[in-house]
C-alpha positions in Angstrom: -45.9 -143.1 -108.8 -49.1 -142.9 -110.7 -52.0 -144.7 -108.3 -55.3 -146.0 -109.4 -58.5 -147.9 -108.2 -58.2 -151.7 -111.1 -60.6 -155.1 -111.2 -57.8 -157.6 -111.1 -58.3 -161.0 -111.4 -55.2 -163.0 -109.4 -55.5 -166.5 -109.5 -52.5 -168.0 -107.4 -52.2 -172.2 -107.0 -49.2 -173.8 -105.1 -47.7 -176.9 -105.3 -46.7 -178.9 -102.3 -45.2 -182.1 -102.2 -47.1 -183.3 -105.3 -50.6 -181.9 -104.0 -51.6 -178.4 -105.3 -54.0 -176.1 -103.6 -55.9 -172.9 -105.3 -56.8 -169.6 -103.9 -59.9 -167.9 -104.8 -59.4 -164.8 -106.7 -61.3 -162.8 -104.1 -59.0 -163.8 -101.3 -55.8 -162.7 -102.4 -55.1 -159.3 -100.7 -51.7 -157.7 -101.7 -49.2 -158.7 -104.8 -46.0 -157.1 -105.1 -44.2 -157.9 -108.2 -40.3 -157.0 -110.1 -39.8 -158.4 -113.2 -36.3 -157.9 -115.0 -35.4 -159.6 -118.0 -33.2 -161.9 -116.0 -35.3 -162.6 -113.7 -38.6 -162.2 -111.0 -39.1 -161.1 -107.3 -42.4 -161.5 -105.8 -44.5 -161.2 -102.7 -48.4 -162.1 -102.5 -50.9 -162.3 -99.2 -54.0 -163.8 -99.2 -56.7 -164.9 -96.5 -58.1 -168.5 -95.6 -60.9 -168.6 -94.0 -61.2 -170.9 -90.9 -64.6 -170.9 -89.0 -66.7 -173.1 -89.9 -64.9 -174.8 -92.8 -60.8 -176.6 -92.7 -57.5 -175.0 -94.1 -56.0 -177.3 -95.7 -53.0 -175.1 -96.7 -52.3 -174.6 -92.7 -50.8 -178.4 -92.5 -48.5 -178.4 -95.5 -47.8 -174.7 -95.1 -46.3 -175.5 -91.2 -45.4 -178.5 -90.8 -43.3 -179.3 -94.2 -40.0 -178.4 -95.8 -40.9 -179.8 -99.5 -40.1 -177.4 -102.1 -43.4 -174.8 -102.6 -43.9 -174.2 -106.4 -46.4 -171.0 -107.2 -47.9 -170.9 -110.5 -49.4 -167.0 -110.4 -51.8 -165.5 -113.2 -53.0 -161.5 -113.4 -55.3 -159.9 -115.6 -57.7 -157.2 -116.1 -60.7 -158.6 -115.1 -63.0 -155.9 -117.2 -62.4 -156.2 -121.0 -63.1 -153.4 -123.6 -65.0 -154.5 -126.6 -62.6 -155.2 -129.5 -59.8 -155.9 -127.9 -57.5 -159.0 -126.9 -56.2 -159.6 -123.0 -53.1 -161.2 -122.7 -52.7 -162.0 -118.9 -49.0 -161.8 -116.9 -48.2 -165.9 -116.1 -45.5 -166.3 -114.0 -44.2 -169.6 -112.4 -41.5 -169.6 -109.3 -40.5 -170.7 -106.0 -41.4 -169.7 -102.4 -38.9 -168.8 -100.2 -40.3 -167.4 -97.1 -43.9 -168.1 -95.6 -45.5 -166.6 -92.7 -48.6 -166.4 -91.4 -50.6 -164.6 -88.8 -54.7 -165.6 -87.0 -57.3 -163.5 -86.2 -59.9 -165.3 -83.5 -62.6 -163.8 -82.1 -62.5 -161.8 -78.8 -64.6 -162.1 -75.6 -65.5 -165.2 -75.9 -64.2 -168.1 -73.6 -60.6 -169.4 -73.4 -61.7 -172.9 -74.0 -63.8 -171.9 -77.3 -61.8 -172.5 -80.6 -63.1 -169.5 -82.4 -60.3 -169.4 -85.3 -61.8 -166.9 -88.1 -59.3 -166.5 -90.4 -55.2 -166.9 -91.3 -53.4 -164.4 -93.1 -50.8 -166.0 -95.0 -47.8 -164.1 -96.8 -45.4 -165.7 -99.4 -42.2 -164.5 -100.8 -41.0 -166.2 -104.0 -39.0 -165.6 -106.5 -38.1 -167.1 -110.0 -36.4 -170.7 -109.8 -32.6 -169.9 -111.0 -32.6 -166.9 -108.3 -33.7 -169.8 -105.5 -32.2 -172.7 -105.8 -28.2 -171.1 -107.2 -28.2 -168.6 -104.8 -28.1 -171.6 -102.1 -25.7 -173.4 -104.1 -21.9 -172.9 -103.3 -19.7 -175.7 -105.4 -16.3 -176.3 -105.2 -15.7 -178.4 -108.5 -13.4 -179.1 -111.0 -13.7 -180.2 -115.3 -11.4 -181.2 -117.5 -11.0 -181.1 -121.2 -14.8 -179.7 -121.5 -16.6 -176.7 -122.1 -18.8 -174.0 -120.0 -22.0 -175.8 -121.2 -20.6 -178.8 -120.0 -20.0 -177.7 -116.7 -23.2 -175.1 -116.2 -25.3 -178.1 -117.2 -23.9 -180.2 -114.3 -25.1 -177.7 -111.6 -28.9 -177.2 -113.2 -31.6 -178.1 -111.2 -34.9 -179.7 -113.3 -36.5 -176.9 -112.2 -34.1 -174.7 -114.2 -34.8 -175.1 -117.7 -32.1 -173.4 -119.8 -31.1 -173.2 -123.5 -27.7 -172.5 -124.4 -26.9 -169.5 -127.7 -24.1 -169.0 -127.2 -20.6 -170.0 -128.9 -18.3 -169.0 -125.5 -20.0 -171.9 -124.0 -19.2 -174.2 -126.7 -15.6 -174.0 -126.5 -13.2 -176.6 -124.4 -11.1 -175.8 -122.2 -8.5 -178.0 -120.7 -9.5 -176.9 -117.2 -12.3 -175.1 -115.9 -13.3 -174.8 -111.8 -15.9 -173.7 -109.7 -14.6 -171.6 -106.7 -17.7 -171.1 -104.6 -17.0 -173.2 -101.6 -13.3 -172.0 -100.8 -13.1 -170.0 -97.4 -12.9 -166.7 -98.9 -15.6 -166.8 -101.1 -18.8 -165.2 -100.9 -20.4 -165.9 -104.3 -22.7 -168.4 -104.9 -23.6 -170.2 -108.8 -25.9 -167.5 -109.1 -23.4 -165.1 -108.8 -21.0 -166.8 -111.1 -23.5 -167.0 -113.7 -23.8 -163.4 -113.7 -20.4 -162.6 -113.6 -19.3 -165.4 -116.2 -22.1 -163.2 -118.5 -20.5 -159.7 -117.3 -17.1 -160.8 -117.7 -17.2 -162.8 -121.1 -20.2 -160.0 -122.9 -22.8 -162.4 -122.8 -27.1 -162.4 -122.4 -28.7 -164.1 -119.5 -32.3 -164.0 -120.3 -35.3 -164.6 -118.9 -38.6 -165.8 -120.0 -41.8 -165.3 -117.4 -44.5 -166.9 -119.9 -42.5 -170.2 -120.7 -40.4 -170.3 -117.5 -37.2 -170.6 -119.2 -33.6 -169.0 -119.5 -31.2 -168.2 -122.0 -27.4 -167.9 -122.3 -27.1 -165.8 -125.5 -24.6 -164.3 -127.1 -26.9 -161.2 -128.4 -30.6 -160.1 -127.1 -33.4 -161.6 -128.4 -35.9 -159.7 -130.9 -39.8 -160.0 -131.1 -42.3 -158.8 -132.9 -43.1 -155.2 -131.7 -46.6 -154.4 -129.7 -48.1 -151.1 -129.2 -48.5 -149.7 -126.0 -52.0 -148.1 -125.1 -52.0 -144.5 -125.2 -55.3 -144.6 -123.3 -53.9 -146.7 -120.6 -50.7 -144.3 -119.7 -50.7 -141.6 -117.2 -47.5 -140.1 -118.2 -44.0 -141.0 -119.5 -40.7 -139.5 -119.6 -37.4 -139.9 -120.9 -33.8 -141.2 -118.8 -30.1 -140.8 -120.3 -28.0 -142.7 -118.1 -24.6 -141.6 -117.2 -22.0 -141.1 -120.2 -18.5 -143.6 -119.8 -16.1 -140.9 -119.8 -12.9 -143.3 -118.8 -10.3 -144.8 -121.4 -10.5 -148.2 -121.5 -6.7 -149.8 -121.9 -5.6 -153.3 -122.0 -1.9 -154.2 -120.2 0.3 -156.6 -121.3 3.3 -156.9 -118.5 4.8 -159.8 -119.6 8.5 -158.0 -120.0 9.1 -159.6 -123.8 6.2 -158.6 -125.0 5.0 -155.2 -122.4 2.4 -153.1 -124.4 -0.5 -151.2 -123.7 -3.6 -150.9 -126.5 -6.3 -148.5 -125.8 -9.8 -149.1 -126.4 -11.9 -146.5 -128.4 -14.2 -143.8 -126.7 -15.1 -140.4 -128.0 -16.6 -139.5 -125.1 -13.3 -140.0 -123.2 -12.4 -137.2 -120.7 -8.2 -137.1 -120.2 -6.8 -138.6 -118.1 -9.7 -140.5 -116.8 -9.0 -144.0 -117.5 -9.6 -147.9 -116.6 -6.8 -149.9 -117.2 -6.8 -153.7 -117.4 -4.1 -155.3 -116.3 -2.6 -159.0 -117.0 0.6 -161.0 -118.3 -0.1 -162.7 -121.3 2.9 -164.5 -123.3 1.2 -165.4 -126.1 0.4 -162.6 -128.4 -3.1 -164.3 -129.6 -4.4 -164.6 -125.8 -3.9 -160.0 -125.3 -5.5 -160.0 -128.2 -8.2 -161.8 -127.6 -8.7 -159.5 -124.3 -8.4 -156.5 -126.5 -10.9 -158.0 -128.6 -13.3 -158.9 -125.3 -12.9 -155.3 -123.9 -13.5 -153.8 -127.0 -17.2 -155.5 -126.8 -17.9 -155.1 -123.1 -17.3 -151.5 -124.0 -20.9 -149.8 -124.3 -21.9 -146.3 -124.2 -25.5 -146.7 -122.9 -28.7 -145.4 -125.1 -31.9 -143.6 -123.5 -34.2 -145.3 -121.5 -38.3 -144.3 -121.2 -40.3 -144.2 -118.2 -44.0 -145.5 -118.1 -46.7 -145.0 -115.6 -49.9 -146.8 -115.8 -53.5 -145.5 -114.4 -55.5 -148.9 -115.6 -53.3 -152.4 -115.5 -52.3 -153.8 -118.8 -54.8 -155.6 -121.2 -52.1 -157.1 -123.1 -49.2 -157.7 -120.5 -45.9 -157.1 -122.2 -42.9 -158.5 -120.0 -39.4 -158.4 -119.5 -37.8 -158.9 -122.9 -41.0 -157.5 -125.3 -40.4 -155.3 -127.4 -43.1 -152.2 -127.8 -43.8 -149.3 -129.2 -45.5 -145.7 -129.5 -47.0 -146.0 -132.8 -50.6 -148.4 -132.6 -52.9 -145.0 -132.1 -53.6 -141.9 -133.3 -53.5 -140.8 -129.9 -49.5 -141.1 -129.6 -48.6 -137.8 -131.0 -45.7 -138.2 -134.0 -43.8 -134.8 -132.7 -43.1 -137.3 -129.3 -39.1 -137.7 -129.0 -39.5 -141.5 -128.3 -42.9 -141.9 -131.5 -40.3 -143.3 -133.9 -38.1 -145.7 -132.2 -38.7 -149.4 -131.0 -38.1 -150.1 -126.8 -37.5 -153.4 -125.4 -39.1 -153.6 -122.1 -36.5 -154.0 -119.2 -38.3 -153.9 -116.1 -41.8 -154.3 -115.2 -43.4 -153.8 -111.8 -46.7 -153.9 -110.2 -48.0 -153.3 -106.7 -51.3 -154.3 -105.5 -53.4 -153.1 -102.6 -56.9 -155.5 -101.6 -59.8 -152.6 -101.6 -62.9 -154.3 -101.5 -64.1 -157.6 -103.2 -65.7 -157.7 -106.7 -69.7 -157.6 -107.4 -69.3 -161.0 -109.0 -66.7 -163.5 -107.7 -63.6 -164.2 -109.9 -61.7 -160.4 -109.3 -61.8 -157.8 -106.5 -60.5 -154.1 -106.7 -57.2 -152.9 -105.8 -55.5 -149.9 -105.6 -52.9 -150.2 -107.8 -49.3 -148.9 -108.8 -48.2 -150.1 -112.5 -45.1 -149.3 -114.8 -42.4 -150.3 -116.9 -39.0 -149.3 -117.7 -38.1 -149.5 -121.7 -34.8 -149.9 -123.3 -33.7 -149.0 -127.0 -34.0 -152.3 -129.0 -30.7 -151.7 -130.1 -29.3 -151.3 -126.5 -26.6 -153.6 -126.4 -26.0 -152.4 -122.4 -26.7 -155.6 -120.8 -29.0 -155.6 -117.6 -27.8 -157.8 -114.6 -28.2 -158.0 -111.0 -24.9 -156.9 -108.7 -23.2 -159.8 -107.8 -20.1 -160.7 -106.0 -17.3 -161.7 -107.7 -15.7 -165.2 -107.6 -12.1 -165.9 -106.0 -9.8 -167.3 -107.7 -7.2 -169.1 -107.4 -8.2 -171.2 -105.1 -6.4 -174.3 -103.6 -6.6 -178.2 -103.9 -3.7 -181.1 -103.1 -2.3 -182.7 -106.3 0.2 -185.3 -107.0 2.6 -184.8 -109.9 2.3 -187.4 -112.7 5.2 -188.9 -114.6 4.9 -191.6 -117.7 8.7 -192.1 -117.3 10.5 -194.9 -116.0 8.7 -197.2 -113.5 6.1 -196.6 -110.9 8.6 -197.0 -108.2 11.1 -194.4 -110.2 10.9 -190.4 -109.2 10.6 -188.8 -112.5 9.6 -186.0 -114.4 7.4 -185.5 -117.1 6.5 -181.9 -119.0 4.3 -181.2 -122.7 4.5 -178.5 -125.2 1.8 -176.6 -126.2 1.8 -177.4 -130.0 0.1 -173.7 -130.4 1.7 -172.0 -127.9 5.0 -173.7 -127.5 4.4 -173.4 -123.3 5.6 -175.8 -121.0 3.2 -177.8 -118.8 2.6 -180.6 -116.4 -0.3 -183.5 -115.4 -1.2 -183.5 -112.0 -3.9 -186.3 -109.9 -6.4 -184.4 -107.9 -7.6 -187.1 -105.0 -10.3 -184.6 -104.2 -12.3 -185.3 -107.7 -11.4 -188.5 -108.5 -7.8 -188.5 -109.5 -8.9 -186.1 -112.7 -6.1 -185.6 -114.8 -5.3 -181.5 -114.6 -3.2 -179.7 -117.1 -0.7 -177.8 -114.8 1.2 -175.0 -115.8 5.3 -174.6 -113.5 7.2 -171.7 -113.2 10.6 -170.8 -110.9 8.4 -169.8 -108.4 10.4 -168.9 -106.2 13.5 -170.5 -107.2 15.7 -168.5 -109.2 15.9 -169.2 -113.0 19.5 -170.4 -112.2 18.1 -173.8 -110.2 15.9 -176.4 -112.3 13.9 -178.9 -110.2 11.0 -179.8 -112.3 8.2 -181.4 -110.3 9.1 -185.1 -109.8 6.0 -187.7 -110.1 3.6 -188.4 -107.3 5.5 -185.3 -105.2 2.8 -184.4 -103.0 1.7 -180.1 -104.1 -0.6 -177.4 -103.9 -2.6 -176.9 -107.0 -3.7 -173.2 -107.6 -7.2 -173.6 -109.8 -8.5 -170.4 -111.5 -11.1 -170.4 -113.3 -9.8 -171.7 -116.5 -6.8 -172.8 -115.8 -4.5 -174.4 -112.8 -0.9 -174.2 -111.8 1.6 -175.9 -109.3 1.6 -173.4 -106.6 3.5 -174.8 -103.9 5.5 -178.5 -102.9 4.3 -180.3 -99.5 6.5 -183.5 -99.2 10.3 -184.4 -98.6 11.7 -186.8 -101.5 12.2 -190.1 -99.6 15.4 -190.2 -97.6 15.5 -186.3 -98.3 15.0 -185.1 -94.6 17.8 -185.5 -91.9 17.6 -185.4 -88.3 17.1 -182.8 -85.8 20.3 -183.0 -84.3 22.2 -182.8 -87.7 20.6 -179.5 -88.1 21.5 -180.2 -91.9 20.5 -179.6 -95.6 20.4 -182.4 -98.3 19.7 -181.8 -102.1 18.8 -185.4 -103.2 18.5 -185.6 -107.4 17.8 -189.0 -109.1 15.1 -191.9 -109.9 15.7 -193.6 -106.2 17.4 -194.2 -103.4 19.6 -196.9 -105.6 20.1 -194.3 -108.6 20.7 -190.8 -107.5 23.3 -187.9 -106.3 22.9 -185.9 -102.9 24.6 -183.3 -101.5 24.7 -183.4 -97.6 25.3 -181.0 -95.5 25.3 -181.4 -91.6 27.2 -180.8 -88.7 29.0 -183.4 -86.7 29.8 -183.0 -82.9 28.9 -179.1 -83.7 31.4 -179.2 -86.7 30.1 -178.7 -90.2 30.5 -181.8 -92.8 29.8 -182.0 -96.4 29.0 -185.6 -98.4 28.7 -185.4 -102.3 27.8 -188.7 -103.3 26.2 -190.4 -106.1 24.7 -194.0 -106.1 24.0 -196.5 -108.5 22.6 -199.9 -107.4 25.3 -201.6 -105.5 28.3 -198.8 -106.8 28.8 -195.8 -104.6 31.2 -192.7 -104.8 31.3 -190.4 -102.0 33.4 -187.1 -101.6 33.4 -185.9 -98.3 34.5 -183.0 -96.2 35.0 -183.1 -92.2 36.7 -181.7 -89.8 40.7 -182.3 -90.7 40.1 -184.7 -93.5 38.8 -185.3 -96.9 37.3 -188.3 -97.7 37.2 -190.0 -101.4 36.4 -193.0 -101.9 34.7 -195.4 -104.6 32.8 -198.5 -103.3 31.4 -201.4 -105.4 29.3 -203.9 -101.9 29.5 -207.8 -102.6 27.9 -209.1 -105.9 27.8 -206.0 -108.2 28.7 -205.2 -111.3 
């Protein structure tokens, strides 16, 4: 990496429980700084001094938990004649502060002789912070991803929403983040919801704000200094050379469509597997797969031997064409770059002859993108679990409250079966559940009676009825019996069981259906057959 001697002006003021304190220009002594265009990491030192005047940074700095906010500014401090500075403003969070004292030696113990503190600050940008502390377990219904992203933005995330994805609803949609197997937190889940779904998360260092995009923003396109640049080179990244394939395995319906590359190298392949029953849902992940598929363009290089005068960020698009002295045979003269990462180090050399800057040696580049790259650039993340699991209770319309019904929909588009189940866990939220055999064979049909008590399996955006928890009342028999009972009906007054049980070690077998006060029972023990028909005193 290119290294040079720079007058930098840093100008750094942080923000502590309402009270903000600035540092001199002159004091700060290192800045490390990685801009991508979703996003900022940072690390800055600087010096107080303590002898003969009062830190009043050591207090807040020590002693206090309250959220630090950093407002950062850097600049060339020398400008050329004719020419316009744009300085790099940044605004984010600290996360780690530390500190270390020089004193002065040889001198008695009982002499406070405190010369300076040395502090060192780690931040980043606010998103990064605060989501990648945040873990949810949560749970919408009948709303859309904007909906639910909103609900877990701090107001010191300000984010603007381009994006139609987010705009649709969805009958269910859950956050995952706090089950026991999960490792991803909301910031992760942002970026995979963006990976997964061909989306933009964007980030904006000058206005301290974020976008959810469909496509990558455009700008008006500045020149870089030919003057300023040591050197520059070009990158191709690695060609895809796998086939992408979609797989259907749902057995009515089993087909595999291949995705376009002509690059591919045979057999080489990645294969996406699923079971979708509805023809428009696999071709809507044919449609998705198609899009997420990108063959990535070239990428240029950029060392720097003076700092920027005219800072272009994460996001800015630039090019070679402002000066004569950009040469027009250059490979990369004609085309438009975005720039995708931006990085500075700073090393404290000496203080400036004036006050306001100082000189550091310095390490400055950028990474640039085609500003038709559709490539998207994210941070690796880990990947949500789903399902994960909540309790439920089945709900039923039918009959009264007291009656052990069922109750299933159709999907007027899809012509699917479903169910409504309670979740105590969110406040009783109505959840569209989808019930299959499980693992019953198709030949037994028990649909899910109300208020049974189940395991509800929530993916991202959708939910199922994994398992059942509860007997039906009067449904379990006693230890000794060592028996089985299938119990069918509303009640215990309007229903058929089957019983089996053993009686002084000897099977027995009841068939028996009740209605109020009228009973018929068929049963089966040892050297007899019962049948009888029973109408108790005062029915009808």
């Amino acid at each position: 990496m290119t290294s040079f001697i720079d007058d930098l002006a840093i100008t750094l003021s942080l923000t502590i429980a309402g009270q903000t304190y600035n540092i001199p220009a002159g004091d700060i002594k290192s800045l490390e700084l990685d801009l991508n265009t979703y996003g900022f990491n940072g690390k800055i030192s600087f010096e107080v001094a303590v002898e003969g005047s009062t830190d009043n940074l050591f207090t807040p700095l020590t002693t206090k938990n309250d959220l630090i906010e950093l407002s950062l500014q850097v600049e060339s401090f020398v400008k050329y004649s004719q020419t316009t500075s744009i300085p790099l403003k940044l605004t984010g969070l600290v996360t780690i502060r530390s500190f270390s004292e020089q004193t002065l030696t040889n001198v008695l113990p009982t002499q406070a002789l405190m010369l300076t503190r040395h502090y060192h600050l780690v931040f980043a940008d606010p998103a990064q912070v605060l989501w990648k502390q945040h873990y949810p377990c949560d749970l919408v219904v009948d709303a859309s991803l904007k909906t639910l992203i909103t609900a877990h933005t701090s107001a010191k995330i300000s984010l603007t929403y381009d994006w139609p994805v987010l705009e649709t609803v969805h009958p269910v949609l859950s956050l995952s983040l706090g089950a026991e197997s999960s490792r991803a937190n909301f910031y992760d889940f942002i970026m995979w919801l963006v990976d997964s779904q061909n989306g933009v998360f964007s980030y904006d260092c000058t206005t301290n704000k974020y976008t959810l995009s469909a496509s990558k923003s455009s700008s008006t396109a500045k020149s870089l200094d030919a003057l300023a640049i040591a050197k520059f080179g070009i990158d191709f990244p690695e060609v895809l050379r796998h086939q992408p394939n979609v797989l259907n395995s749902y057995v009515e319906s089993a087909k595999i469509t291949a995705i376009s590359n002509a690059q591919m190298a045979s057999p080489i392949r990645r294969d996406y597997l699923a079971s979708y029953p509805i023809a428009s849902d696999m071709q809507a992940r044919v449609t998705l797969e198609t899009n997420r598929f990108k063959q990535r363009k070239h990428e240029v290089w950029v060392e720097y031997k003076r700092f920027q005068l005219e800072v272009t960020p994460p996001g800015q698009l630039v090019d070679f064409k402002g000066s004569t002295a950009w040469n027009s045979a250059l490979f990369n003269q004609a085309n438009t770059y975005r720039v995708r990462e931006w990085h500075l180090d700073a090393r404290w050399v000496k203080k400036g002859d004036v006050p306001g800057y100082s000189c550091y040696e310095t390490e400055h580049s950028l990474q640039l993108e085609s500003s038709d790259e559709l490539w998207v650039d994210l941070p690796s993340y880990s990947l949500p679990v789903y399902p994960f699991f909540v309790e439920g209770k089945i709900v039923s319309e039918v009959g009264e409250d007291t009656e052990v019904t069922y109750q299933f929909y159709t999907d007027a588009n899809t012509s699917t079966n479903y169910y409504y189940t309670r979740i105590p866990l969110w406040s009783d939220k109505k959840v569209r559940s989808a019930y299959q055999p499980n693992l019953d064979t198709g030949q037994f049909y028990f649909p899910p009676y109300k208020n049974a008590r189940v395991l509800i399996g929530l993916n991202f955006d959708n939910a199922f009825i994994a398992n059942f928890l509860n007997w039906e009342e009067g449904a379990a028999l006693p230890q000794e019996s060592l028996g089985n009972h299938l119990v069918m009906g509303k009640s215990t007054t309007n229903r058929n069981t089957i019983k089996h049980s053993y009686v002084d070690s000897k099977p027995d077998l009841q068939i028996q259906r009740t209605m109020d006060k009228d009973t018929e029972l068929m049963q089966f023990s040892d050297g007899y057959i019962i049948l009888r028909t029973q109408l108790e005193e005062g029915g009808s």
